[in-house]
C-alpha positions, -999 to 999 in steps of 0.1 A, spaced: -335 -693 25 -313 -666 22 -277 -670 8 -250 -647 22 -213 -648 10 -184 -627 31 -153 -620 14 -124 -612 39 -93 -621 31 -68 -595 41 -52 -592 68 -59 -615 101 -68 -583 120 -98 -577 90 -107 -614 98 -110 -611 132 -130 -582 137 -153 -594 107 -161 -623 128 -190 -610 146 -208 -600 105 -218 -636 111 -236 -641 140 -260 -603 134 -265 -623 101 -279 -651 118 -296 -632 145 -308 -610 121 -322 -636 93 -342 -659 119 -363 -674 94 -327 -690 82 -301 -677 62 -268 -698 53 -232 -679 56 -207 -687 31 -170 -676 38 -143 -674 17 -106 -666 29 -71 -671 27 -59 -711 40 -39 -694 65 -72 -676 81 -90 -707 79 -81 -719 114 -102 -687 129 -135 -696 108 -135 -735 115 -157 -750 143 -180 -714 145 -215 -719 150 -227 -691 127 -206 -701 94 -220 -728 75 -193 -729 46 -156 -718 46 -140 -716 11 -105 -713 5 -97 -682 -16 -62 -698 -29 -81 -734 -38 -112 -720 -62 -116 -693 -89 -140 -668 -67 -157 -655 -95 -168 -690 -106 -179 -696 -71 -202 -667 -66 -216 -672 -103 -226 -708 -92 -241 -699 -57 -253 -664 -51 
């Protein structure tokens, strides 16, 4: 399975119109991919409950770098 990790954490405008990344991921990656997210806590709100993100990470909780070297 394919790992895939967005980084968008700018402004809510960036997040918004990234949204739709997620679900030509999926579409594209049939045989299954998984979509890792991470963001700013106040963007959170727009990624929670969507069918195509699997994860959502919160940029101001973790160390990024640490994250990616662990997953991807």
């Amino acid at each position: 399975m394919r790992k895939i990790l967005i980084i968008k954490f700018s402004a809510i405008g960036d997040v918004v119109e990234s949204l739709p990344v997620a679900a030509a991921l999926k579409e594209l990656y049939k045989d299954g991919c998984e979509i890792t997210w991470i963001t700013k806590k106040c963007h959170m709100c727009l990624l929670e409950n969507n069918e195509f993100i699997d994860k959502i990470i919160c940029f101001e909780d973790i160390n990024v770098f640490s994250i990616i070297k662990r997953n991807f």
